[in-house]
C-alpha positions in Angstrom: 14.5 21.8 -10.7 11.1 19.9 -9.4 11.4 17.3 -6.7 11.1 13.5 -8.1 9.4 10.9 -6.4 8.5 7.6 -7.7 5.7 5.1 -6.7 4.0 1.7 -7.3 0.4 0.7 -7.9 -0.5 -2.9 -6.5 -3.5 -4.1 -8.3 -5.6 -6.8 -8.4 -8.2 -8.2 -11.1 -11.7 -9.0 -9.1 -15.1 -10.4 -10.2 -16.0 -6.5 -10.7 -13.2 -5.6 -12.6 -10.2 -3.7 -11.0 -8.9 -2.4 -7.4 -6.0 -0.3 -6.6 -4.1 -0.5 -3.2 -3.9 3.0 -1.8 -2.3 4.5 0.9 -3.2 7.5 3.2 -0.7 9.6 4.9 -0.3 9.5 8.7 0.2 12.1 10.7 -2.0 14.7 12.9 -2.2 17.3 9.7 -4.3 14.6 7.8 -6.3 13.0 10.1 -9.3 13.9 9.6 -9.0 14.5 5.6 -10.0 12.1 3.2 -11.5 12.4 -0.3 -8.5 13.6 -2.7 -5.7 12.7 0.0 -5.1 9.1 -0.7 -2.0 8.3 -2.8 0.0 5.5 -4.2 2.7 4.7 -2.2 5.8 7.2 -3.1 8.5 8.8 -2.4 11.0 11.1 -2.8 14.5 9.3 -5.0 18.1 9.8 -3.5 20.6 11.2 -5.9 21.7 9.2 -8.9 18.8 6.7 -7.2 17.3 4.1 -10.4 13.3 5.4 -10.3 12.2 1.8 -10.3 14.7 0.5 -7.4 13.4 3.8 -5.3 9.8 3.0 -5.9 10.3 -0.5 -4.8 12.1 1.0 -1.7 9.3 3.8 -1.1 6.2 0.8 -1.3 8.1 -1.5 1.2 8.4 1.3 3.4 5.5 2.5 3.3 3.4 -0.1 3.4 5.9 -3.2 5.3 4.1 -5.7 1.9 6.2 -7.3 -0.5 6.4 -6.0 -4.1 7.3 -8.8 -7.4 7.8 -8.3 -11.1 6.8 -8.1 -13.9 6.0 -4.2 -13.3 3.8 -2.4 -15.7 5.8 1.2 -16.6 3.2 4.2 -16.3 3.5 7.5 -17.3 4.9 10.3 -15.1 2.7 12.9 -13.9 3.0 16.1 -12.5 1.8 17.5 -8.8 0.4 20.7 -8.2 3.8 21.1 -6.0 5.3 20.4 -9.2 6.9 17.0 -8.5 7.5 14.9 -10.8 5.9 11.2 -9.9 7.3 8.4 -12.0 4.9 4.8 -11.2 5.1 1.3 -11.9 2.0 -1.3 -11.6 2.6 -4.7 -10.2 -0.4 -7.6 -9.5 -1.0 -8.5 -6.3 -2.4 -8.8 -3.0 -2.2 -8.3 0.4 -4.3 -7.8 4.0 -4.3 -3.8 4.2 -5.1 -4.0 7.9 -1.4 -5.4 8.0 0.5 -2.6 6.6 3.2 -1.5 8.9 4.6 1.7 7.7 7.7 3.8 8.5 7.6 7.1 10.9 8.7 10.6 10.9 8.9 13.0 13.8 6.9 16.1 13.9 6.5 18.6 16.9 3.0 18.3 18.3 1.1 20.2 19.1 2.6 22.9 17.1 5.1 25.3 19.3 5.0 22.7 22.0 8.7 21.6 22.5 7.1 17.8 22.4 8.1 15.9 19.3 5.8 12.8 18.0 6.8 9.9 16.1 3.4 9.4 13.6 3.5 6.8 11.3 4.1 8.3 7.2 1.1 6.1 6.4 -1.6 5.6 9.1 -4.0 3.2 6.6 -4.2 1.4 3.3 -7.2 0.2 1.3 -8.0 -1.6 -1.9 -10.6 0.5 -4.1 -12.1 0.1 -7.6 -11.2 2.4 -10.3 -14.9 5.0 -9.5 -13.4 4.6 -6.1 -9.7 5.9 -6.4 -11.2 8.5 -8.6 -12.9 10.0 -5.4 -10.3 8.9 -2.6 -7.2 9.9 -5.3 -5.5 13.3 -5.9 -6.8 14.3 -9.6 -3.2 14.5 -10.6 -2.4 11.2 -9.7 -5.9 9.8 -11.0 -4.4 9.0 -14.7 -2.3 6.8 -13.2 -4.9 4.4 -12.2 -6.8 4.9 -15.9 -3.4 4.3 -18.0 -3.0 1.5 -15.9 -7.0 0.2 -16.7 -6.3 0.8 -20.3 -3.4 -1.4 -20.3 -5.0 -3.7 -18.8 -8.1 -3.4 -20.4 -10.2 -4.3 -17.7 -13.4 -2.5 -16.3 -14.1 -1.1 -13.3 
């Protein structure tokens, strides 16, 4: 059975149309990657978790910003991994040089006895709908353009 995560999208309607917060995962590994590694904040759910109460959970943690209804059900999609991502939209706004994420310990360097604590999401960013596009993992992409259509707004 495929792992299940679920996320949320915080948007916000500009004079150019539409940006997307998205986050970028911390840690040594991804550093130096960029284009196609930036997500929405996600997560894995607990068992029997509600997929709306464990995306709220996931962006909090992630991110440290607050999240507020109404939310905006998307379509699930499908990783490469084969995870199963089920995402919500909410409106609104936020300073992404304050996100304050959560951490996870990793041995580093690799086969060095030294465990690290990196943060799960180093950075966060606000980017129009050509720029998640590029910055976005194509599976997670028609998230962003359901999200446009239902909002029908351009950008």
């Amino acid at each position: 059975m495929p792992k299940v995560s679920a996320g949320l999208i915080m948007y916000r309607r500009v004079s150019g149309g539409l940006q997307v917060l998205l986050v970028h995962p911390g840690g040594p590994v991804w550093k130096h990657k960029d284009a196609g590694w930036w997500s929405i904040p996600k997560g894995e759910m607990g068992e029997g978790e509600d997929a709306l109460a464990a995306a709220q959970r996931e962006f909090q943690e992630e991110t440290g910003f607050a999240v507020r209804e109404p939310f905006i059900e998307l379509t699930s999609v499908q990783l490469r991994s084969g995870k199963i991502v089920h995402a919500w939209a909410f409106e609104g706004d936020c300073d992404p040089a304050a996100l304050h994420s959560n951490t996870f310990s990793l041995e580093w360097p690799p086969r060095s006895g030294k465990v690290c604590e990196f943060p799960e999401v180093d950075r966060a960013g606000f980017f129009t709908v050509a720029e998640a596009k590029e910055k976005m993992s194509e599976r997670q992409f028609p998230l962003v353009e359901e999200l446009q259509r239902k909002l029908a707004i351009q950008g």
